[in-house]
C-alpha positions in Angstrom: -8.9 79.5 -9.7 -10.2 78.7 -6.3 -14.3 77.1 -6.3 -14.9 79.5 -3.1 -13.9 82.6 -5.9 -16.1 81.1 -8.4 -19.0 80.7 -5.9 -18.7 84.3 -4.5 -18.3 85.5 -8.4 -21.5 83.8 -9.3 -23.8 84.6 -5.9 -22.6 88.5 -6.6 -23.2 88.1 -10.7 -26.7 86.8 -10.1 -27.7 89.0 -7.5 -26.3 92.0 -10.1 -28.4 90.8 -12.5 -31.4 89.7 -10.8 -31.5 93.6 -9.3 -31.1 94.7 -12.9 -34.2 92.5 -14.1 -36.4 93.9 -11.5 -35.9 97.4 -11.9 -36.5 97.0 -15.8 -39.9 95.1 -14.3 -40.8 97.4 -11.5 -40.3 100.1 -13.9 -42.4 98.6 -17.0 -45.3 97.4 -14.6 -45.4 100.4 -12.1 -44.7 102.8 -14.9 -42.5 104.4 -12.3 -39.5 105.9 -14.6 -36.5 107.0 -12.4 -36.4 110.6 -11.7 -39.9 111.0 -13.3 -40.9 113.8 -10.4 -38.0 115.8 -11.7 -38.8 115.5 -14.7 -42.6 116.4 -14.7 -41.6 119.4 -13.1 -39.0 120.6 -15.7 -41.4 120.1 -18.7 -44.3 122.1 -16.5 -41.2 124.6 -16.1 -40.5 124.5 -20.2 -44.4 124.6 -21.2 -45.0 127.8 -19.0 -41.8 129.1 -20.5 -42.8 128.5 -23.7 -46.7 130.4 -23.6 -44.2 133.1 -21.8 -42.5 133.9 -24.9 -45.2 133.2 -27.3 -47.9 135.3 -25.1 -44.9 138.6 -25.0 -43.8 138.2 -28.5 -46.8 137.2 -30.9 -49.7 138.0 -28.7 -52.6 136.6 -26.9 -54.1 134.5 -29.7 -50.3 133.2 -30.7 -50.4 132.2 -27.1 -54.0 130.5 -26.9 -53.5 128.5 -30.0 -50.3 127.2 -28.3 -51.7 126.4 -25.3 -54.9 124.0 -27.3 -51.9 122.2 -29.1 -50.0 121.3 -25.7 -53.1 120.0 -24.0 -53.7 118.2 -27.0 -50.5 116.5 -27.3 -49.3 116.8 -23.0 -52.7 117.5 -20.9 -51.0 119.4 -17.6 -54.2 121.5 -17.3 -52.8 124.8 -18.9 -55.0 128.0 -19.5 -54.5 131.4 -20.4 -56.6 133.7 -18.7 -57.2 137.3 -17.8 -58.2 138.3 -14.0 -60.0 140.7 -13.4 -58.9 142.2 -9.9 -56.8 145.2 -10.4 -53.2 144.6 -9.0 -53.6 141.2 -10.1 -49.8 140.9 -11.7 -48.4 142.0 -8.6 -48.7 138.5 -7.4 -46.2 136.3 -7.0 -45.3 133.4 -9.4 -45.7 129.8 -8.2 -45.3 126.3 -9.3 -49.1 126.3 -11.2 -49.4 129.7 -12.2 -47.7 132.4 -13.2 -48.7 136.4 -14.2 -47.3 137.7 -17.4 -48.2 142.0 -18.7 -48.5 142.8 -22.3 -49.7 146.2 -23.7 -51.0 147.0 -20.3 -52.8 144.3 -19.9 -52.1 141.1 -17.2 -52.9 137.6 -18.4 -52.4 134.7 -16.1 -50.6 131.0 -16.7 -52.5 128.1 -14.5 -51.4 124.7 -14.5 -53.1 122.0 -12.9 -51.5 120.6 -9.3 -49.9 117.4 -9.3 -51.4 114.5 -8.0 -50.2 114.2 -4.4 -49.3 110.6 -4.8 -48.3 108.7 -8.0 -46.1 105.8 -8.9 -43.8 108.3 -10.4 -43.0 109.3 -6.8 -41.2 106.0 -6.5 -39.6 106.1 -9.5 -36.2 107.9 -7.9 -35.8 105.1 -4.9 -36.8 101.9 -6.8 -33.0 101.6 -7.6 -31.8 102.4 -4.4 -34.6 100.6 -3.0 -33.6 97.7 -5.2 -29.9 97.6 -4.9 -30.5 97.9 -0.9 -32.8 94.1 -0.9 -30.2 93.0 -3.3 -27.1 93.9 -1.4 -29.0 92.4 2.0 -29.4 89.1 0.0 -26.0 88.8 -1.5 -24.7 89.3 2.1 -27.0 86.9 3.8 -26.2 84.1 1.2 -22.7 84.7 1.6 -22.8 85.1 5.7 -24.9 82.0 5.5 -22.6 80.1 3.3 -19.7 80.9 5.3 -20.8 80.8 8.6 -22.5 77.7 8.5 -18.8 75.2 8.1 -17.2 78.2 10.4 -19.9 76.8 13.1 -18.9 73.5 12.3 -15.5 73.9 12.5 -15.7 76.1 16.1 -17.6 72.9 17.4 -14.7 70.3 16.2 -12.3 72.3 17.9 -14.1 72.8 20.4 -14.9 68.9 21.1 -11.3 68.3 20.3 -10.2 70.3 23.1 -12.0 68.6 25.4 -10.6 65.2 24.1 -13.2 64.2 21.9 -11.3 63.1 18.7 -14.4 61.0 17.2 -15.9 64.5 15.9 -15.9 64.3 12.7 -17.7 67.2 10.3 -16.9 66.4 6.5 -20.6 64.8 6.3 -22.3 68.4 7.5 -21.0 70.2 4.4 -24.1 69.1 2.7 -22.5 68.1 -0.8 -20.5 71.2 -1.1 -17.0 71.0 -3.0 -14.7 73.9 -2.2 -11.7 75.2 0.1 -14.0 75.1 3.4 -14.9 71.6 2.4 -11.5 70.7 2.2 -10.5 72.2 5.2 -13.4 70.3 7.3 -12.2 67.4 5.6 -8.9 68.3 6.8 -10.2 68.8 10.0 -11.5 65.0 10.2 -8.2 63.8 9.1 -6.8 65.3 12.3 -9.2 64.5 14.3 -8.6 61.0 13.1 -4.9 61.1 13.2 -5.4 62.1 16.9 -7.7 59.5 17.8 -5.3 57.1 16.1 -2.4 58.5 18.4 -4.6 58.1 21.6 -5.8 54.5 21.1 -2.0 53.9 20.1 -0.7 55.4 23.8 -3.4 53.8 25.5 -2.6 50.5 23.8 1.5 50.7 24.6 0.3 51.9 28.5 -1.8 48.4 28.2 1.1 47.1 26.5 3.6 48.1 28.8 1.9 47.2 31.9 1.0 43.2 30.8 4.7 43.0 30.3 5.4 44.3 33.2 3.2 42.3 35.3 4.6 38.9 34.2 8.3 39.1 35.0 7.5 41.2 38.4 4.4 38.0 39.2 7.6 35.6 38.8 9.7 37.7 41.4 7.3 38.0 43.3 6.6 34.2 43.1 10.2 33.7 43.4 10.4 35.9 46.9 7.4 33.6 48.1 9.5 30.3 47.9 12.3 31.5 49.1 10.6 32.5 52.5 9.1 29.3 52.5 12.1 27.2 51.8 15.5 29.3 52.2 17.2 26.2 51.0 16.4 27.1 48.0 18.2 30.1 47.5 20.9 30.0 44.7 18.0 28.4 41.7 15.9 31.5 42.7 18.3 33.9 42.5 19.2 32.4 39.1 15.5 32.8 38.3 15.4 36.4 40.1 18.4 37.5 37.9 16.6 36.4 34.8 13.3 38.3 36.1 15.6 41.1 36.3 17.0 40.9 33.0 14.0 40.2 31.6 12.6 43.7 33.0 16.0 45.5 32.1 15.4 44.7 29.0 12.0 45.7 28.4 12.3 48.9 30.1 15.2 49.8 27.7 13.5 49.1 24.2 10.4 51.0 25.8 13.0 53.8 26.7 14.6 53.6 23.1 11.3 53.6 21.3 9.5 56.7 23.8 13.3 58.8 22.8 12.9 57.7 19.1 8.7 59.0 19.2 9.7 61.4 21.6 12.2 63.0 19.8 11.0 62.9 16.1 11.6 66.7 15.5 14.9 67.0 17.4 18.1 67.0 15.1 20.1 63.5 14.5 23.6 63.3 15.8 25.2 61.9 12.6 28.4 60.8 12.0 29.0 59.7 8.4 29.5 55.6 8.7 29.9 52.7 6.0 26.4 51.4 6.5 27.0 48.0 4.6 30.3 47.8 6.8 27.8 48.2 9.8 25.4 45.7 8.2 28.2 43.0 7.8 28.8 43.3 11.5 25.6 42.5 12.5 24.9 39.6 9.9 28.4 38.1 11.2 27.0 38.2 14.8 23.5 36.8 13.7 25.2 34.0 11.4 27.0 32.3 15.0 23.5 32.4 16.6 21.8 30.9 13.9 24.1 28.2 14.0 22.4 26.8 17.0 19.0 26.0 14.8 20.8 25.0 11.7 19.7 28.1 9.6 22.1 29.7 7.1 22.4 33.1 6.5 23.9 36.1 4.1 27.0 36.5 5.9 28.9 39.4 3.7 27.5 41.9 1.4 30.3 43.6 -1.1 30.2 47.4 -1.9 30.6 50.3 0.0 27.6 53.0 1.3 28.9 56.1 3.8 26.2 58.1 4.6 25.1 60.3 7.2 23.4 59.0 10.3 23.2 58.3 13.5 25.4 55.3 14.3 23.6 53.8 17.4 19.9 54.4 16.1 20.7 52.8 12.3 22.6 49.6 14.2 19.2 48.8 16.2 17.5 49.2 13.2 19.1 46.7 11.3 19.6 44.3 14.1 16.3 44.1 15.2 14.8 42.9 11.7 18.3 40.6 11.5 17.6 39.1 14.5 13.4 38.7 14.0 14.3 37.0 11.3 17.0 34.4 12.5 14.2 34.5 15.4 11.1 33.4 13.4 12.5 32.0 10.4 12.5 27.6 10.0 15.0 25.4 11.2 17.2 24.3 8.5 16.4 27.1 6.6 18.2 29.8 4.6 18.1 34.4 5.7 18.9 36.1 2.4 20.3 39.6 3.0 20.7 41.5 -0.5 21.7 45.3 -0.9 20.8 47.5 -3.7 21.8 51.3 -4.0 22.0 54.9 -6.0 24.3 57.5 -5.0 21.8 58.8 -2.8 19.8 55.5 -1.7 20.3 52.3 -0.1 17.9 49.3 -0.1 18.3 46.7 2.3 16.0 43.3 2.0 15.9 40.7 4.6 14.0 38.1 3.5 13.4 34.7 6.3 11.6 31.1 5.7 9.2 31.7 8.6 5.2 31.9 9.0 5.0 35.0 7.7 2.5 37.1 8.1 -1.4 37.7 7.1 -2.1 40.4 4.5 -3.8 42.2 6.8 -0.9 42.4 9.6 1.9 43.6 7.2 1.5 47.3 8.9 0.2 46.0 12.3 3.6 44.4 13.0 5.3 48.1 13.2 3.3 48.7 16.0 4.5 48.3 19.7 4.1 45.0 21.1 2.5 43.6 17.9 3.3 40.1 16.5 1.8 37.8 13.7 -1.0 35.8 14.6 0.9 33.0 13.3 3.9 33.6 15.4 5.5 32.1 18.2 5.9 33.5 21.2 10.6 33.3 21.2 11.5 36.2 23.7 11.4 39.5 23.1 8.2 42.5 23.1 6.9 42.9 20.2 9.1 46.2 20.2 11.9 45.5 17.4 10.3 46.4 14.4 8.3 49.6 15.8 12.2 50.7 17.1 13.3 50.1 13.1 10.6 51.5 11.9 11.3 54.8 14.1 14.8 54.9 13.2 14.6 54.7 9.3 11.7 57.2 9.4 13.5 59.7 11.8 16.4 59.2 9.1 13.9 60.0 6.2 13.8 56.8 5.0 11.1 53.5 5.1 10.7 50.7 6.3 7.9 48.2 4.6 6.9 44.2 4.8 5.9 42.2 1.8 5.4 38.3 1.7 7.9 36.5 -1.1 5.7 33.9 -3.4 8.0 31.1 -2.1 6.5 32.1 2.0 8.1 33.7 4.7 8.1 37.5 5.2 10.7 40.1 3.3 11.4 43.4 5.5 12.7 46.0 2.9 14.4 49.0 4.7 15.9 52.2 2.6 18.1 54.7 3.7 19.1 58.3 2.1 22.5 58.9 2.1 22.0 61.9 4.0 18.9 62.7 6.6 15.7 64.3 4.8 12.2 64.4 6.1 9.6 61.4 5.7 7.4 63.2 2.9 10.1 64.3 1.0 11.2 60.9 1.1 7.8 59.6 0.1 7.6 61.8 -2.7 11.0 60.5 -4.2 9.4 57.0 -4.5 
C-alpha cells in the first residue's frame, strides 16, 4: 500500500495508544476513576437506603449495628440519630440526611458532605480531556507533515511561473520517502526538463542568428564591391546567388525542424510507403555523389517494408544521416547500409569510415547546430541529424549513435510499421 497510508496509520495508531496509556496513568496516579462523582453519590444513595429498611423493619438497634459495620468497612460519616424538636420529620430529605418514623417515633439519617473538591471530580473529563490533547496532536503532526512539502511545492510553482526553472525542492524533504516526496521529486524533473528546453531555445536563437550573420556579412560585403567597382558585377552576383542559397537553405531546415518541434502532438499525414524502396532511392542518389571522393557505398538493400508514415518527413530522415555520412566519412573509403526487420519493426544502420565522434558527444550531435569536435566544417548547419531525430521520434520510433570497434560512427534508426508514441516505443525495447 501507499507509505503516506502507512505514515497516517502509524501517527493515528500511536496517538490511540499513547491517549490510552495516559488515562490508565492519570487514573492510577490521580486516583481519579471515571465517573467516580456518580458513583459516590449512588453508594451514599444505597447506604441511606439500606439503614431505611433495616431502621423500619428490624428496629433501631438492627439499624445502629448496621450503621458501625458500614463506617467500618466505607467511612461516609453516617449516624442514626433522634431530634428532639417536635415536627422534626416534617422536614424535607436532602442529599446528607434524611428523616425516617417508626412506632411514633422520628429518627434522622446524616451523612457527611462531600469534599468540595477532589481528584474524583476530574475523573469524568480526563478522557475527554485526554482524547481532546490527543486529537490536537494527531492533527498538528499531520497538518505539519503535510503542509510543510505543500509550501514547498506552492513556492516551485510559484518561481516557475515567474521563469525560474533552477528551483529545485527534492533536497527540502528532509529524508522523507513517500508519494509527496515523489511528487517534489517530480517537480524537479520538470523544472529541469524546462530549464533544459529554455537553454535549448536560447541556444538555436544563438544558433540561428551566427548562421545568419555570416552569409548576410558576405552580401553585404558583396554589395560593398560592387559599388566600388561595378565592373565587377557578374562574379558577385554568382557569389550573391550562392549567399542566397546558402540563406534559403538554412531558413528551410530551421523551418522543417521548428514544424517537426512545433508540431510533435499534431496527427501524421501517412500514407503507407515501401520504406526500403524509399531507402534504395536515396542510397542510389548518394552512391553518384560519392563518386566524386572515391567512397563506396551500399547501393541496394533487398526485402520489402510498407508501413505507415509520412512520406516527406521519413525521406529527410534518412537522407540527412545518408548524406552526413557520405559527407564526413574518408576518402577511399566504404558507407555500409544494412536493414534488419520484424513484422512490426524496421532497423536501419548507417555505418561511415569518418572521425567519429567522442563518447561524450554521441547525444550532443541530435542537437541543432551541433557537430563533432573532430569534424570538419563540409556545408551544411549542424541541423540534419536533430531533423532525423524529430522525424523518427514523431513516428514513434529512435534514432541512436554508437561508434563501430573498427572507427567511424554507426547511426541506427528504427521505425514501427505503424505510428505509436515515443514511450510506448521505449517500452517495446
Amino acid at each position: 500500500m501507499p507509505r503516506l497510508f502507512w505514515k497516517f496509520f502509524r501517527i493515528i495508531w500511536l496517538t490511540l495508544a499513547i491517549s490510552l496509556a495516559v488515562v490508565i496513568l492519570l487514573v492510577k496516579f490521580l486516583q481519579a476513576v471515571p465517573f467516580a462523582r456518580q458513583l459516590d453519590q449512588e453508594r451514599r444513595a444505597i447506604v441511606m437506603n439500606l439503614t431505611e429498611n433495616i431502621l423500619l423493619h428490624d428496629g433501631e438497634d438492627a439499624a445502629a449495628r448496621f450503621v458501625r459495620t458500614s463506617e467500618r468497612t466505607q467511612p461516609l460519616g453516617l449516624t442514626l440519630s433522634k431530634p428532639a424538636e417536635a415536627g422534626a420529620c416534617t422536614t424535607k430529605s436532602t442529599v446528607t440526611t434524611r428523616d425516617v418514623l417508626r412506632d411514633g417515633i422520628c429518627y434522622r439519617l446524616s451523612l457527611s458532605a462531600p469534599p468540595s473538591f477532589t481528584f474524583d471530580r476530574l475523573g469524568p473529563i480526563i478522557p475527554w480531556l485526554t482524547i481532546l490533547v490527543a486529537s490536537t496532536i494527531a492533527a498538528g503532526a499531520l497538518a505539519r507533515y503535510l503542509i510543510r512539502p505543500v509550501v514547498h511545492l506552492r513556492d516551485g510553482l510559484s518561481a516557475l511561473a515567474h521563469g525560474r526553472f533552477d528551483f529545485r525542492i527534492g533536497d527540502k524533504m528532509a529524508g522523507r520517502k513517500d508519494e509527496v516526496t515523489a511528487l517534489a521529486y517530480d517537480f524537479d524533473s520538470t523544472a529541469a526538463r524546462l530549464q533544459e528546453l529554455q537553454d535549448a531555445q536560447q541556444r538555436l536563437f544563438h544558433d540561428v542568428s551566427h548562421e545568419l550573420r555570416s552569409p548576410l556579412s558576405r552580401l553585404q560585403a558583396a554589395v560593398g564591391v560592387l559599388r566600388q567597382s561595378p565592373a565587377k558585377l557578374a562574379a558577385m552576383l554568382d557569389r550573391m546567388d550562392r549567399e542566397v542559397e546558402r540563406l534559403d537553405m538554412l531558413v528551410g531546415e530551421v523551418l522543417t525542424l521548428a514544424r517537426l518541434t512545433a508540431g510533435s502532438g499534431r496527427p501524421l499525414k501517412t500514407q503507407t510507403l515501401d520504406v526500403i524502396e524509399l531507402l534504395n532511392e536515396i542510397l542510389g542518389d548518394a552512391a553518384f555523389e560519392a563518386q566524386a571522393r572515391k567512397v563506396s557505398i551500399t547501393t541496394s538493400i533487398d526485402g520489402t517494408f510498407r508501413a505507415e508514415v509520412e512520406g516527406e518527413l521519413i525521406y529527410r530522415a534518412f537522407e540527412n544521416v545518408v548524406r552526413n555520412a557520405v559527407k564526413y566519412t574518408a576518402e577511399h573509403s566504404h558507407i555500409s547500409v544494412s536493414c534488419e526487420w520484424t513484422a512490426e519493426r524496421l532497423r536501419v544502420c548507417v555505418t561511415d569510415q569518418g572521425p567519429g565522434v567522442g563518447w561524450d558527444e554521441l547525444e550532443r550531435i541530435f542537437q541543432p547546430f551541433s557537430r563533432g569536435k573532430e569534424a570538419v566544417p563540409k556545408g551544411g548547419y549542424g541541423l540534419g541529424l536533430a531533423i532525423t531525430r524529430q522525424a523518427i521520434e514523431r513516428h514513434g520510433g529512435r534514432v541512436h549513435a554508437s561508434l563501430p570497434d573498427a572507427g567511424g560512427l554507426a547511426i541506427t534508426l528504427e521505425l514501427p510499421r505503424r505510428p505509436t508514441s515515443y514511450g510506448a516505443a521505449d517500452d517495446e525495447n
